[in-house]
C-alpha positions in Angstrom: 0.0 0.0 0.0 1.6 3.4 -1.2 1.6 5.4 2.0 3.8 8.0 0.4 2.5 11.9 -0.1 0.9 12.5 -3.1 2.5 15.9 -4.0 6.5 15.1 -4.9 7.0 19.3 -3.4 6.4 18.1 0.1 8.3 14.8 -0.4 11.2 16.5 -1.2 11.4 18.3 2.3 12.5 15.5 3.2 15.9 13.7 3.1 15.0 10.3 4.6 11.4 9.2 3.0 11.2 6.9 6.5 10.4 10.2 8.0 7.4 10.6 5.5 5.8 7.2 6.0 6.0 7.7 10.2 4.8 11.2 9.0 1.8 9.7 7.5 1.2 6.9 9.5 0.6 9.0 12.4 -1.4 11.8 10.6 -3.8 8.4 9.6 -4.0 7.7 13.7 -4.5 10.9 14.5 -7.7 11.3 12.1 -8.9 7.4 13.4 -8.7 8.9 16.7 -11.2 11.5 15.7 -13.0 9.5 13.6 -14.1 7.0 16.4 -15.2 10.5 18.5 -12.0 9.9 21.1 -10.3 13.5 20.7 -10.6 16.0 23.3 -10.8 19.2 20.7 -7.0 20.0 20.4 -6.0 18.5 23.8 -4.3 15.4 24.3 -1.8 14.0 22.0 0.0 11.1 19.6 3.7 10.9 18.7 5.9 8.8 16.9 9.7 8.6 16.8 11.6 9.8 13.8 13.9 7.2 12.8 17.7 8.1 13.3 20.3 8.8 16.3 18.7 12.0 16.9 15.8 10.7 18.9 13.8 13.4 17.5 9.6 12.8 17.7 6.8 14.1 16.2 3.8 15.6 17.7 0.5 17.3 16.7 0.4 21.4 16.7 -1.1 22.5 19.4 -4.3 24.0 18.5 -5.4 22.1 15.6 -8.4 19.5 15.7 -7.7 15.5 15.2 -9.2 15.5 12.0 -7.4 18.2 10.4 -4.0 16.7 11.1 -2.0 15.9 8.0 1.5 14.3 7.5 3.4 17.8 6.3 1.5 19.7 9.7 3.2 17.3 12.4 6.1 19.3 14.2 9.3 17.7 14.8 10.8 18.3 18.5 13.5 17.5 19.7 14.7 15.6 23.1 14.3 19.1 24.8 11.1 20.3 23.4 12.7 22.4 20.8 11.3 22.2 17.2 13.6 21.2 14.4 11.0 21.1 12.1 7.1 22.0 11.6 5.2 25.3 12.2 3.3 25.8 15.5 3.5 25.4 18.8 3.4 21.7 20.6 0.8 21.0 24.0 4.1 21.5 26.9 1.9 18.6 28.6 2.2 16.2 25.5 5.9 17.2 25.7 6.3 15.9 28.9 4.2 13.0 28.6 5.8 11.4 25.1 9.4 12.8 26.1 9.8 10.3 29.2 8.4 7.7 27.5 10.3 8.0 23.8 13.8 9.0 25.9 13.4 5.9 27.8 12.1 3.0 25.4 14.4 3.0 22.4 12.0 0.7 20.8 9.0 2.8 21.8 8.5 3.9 18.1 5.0 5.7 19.3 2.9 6.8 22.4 -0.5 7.5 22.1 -2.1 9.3 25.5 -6.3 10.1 25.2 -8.6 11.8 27.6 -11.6 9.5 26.0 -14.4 9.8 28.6 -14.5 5.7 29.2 -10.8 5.8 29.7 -11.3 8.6 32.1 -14.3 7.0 34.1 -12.9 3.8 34.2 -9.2 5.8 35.6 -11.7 7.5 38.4 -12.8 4.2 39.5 -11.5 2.0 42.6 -10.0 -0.7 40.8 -9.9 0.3 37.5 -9.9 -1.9 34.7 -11.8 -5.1 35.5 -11.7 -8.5 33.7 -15.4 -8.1 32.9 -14.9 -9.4 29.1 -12.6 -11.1 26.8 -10.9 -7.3 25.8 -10.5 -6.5 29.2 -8.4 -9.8 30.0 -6.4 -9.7 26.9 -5.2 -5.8 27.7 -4.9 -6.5 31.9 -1.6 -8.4 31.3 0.2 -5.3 29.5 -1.8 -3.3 31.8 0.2 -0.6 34.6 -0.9 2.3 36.3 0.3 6.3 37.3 -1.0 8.5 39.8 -2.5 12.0 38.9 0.2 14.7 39.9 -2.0 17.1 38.4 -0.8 18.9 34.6 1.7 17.3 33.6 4.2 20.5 33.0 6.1 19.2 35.7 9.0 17.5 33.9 10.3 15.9 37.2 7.0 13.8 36.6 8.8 11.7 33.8 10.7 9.4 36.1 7.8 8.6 38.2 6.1 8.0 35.1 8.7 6.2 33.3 8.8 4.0 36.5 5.7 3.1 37.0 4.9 2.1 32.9 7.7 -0.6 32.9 7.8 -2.7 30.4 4.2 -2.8 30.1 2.6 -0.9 26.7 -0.3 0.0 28.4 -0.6 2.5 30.8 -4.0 3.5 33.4 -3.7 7.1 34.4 -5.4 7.5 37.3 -8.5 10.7 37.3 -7.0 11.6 34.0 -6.7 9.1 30.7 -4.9 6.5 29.2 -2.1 5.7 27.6 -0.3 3.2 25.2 3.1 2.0 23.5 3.8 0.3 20.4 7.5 -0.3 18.4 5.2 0.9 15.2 2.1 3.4 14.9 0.1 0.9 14.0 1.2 -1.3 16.7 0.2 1.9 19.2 -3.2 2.7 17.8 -4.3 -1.5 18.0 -2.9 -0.9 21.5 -5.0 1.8 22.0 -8.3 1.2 20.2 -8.5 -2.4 22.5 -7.6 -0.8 26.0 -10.6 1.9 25.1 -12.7 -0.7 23.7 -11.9 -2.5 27.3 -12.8 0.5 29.1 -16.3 1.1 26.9 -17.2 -2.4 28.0 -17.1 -1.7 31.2 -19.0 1.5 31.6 -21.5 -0.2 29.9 -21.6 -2.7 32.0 -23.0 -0.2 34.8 -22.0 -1.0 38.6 -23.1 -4.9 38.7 -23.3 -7.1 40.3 -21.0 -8.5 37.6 -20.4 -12.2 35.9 -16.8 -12.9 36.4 -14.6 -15.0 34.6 -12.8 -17.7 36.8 -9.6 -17.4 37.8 -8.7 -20.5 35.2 -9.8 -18.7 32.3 -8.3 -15.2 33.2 -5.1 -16.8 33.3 -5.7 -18.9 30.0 -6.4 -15.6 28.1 -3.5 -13.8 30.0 -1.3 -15.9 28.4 -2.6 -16.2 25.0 -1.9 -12.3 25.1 1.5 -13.0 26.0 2.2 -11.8 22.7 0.2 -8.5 23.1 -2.2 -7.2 20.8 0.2 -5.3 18.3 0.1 -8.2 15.8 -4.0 -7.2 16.1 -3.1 -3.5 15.2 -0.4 -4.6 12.3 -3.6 -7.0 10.8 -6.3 -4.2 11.4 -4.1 -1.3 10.1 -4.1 -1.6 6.2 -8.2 -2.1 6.7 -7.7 1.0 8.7 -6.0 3.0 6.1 -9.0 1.7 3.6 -11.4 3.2 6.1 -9.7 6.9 6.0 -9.4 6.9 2.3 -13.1 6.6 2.3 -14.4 8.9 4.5 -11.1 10.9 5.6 -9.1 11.3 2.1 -6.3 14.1 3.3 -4.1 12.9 5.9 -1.3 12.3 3.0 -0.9 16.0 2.8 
């Protein structure tokens, strides 16, 4: 599938055409995200890394909306937050957030953080995420939590975030969202699109009393996601892609 830009002007700001398929990859994640009604108007934020020793990432500008995100509009920062290339400003708390996580994780190739309301109630509740369905107890195992510190513009935050993710690719934030990890976007947004699916399930499911799985089963299925759920993402993507091309035809741009 050609996942190059269509116009050979804005290729050619380019050097390294790697940099123009993450480009485009994660302008199609950031227009799923708002296709499926999880954007928070021009809050919350996706990034990917750029490939190279640089460890330079990209991020969203800060105040445009999900779905008017194209490949060409995504700002490049650097480790510090300073941008090497892209107009606009980024979201200082997306900085923070996908800085820790991208300085820490060489493989983390993107990190995908979402104020999506089901994410959010199931982050105010008790126990959080509850194996309640099949979702819930394939993401549980990849599944870590962080405690709300308030905005994060505190960059002292990122070690206690960076400590308390792991090596998991999924993270709970507690009061505030969630958050995911994937070596590829597509690998992120599968990531993410089951852990909010997960959460969905359960706000549905009101306040119980609930059916619970035994204890049997909840380890069968933890271990048959042993793999994690970014060979789901990889096989859902390219349908994905199909989907925007349909209804979302830009995000090459």
């Amino acid at each position: 599938m050609d996942m190059k830009a269509t116009d050979p002007a804005l290729k050619m700001r380019f050097e390294d055409m790697t940099e123009w398929d993450v480009r485009v990859q994660l302008a199609a994640a950031y227009r799923l995200v708002a296709h499926y009604g999880w954007d928070d108007l021009v809050f919350t934020h996706l990034s990917a890394r750029v490939p190279g020793p640089e460890h330079h990432f990209l991020l969203n500008p800060y105040g445009m909306m999900f779905h008017e995100i194209t490949a060409s509009s995504l700002v490049k920062v650097d480790k510090d937050g300073n941008p090497v290339d892209g107009n606009g400003k980024i979201n200082p708390a997306g900085f923070t957030i996908h800085s820790a996580v991208h300085m820490a994780r060489e493989k983390a190739g993107a990190v995908m953080h979402l104020h999506e309301p089901n994410g959010v109630a199931v982050s105010a509740q008790k126990d959080g995420l509850l194996p309640l369905s099949q979702t819930a107890m394939l993401c549980l195992p990849h599944l870590s939590s962080h405690e709300y510190e308030g905005v994060a513009l505190n960059l002292d935050e990122r070690e206690r975030l960076i400590r308390d993710l792991g090596d998991k690719d999924m993270m709970l934030l507690w009061n505030h969202g969630v958050l995911t990890v994937g070596e590829t976007v597509a690998q992120c947004f599968g990531n993410l699109y089951f852990l909010s699916k997960a959460c969905e399930i359960q706000v549905r499911a009101g306040h119980g009393p609930y059916h619970l799985p035994s204890k049997a089963a909840i380890e069968t299925t933890a271990t048959q996601s042993k793999d994690g759920l970014g060979r789901a993402g990889n096989l859902a993507w390219p349908a994905l892609i199909r989907l925007l091309d349909e209804r979302h035809p830009g995000f090459r741009d």
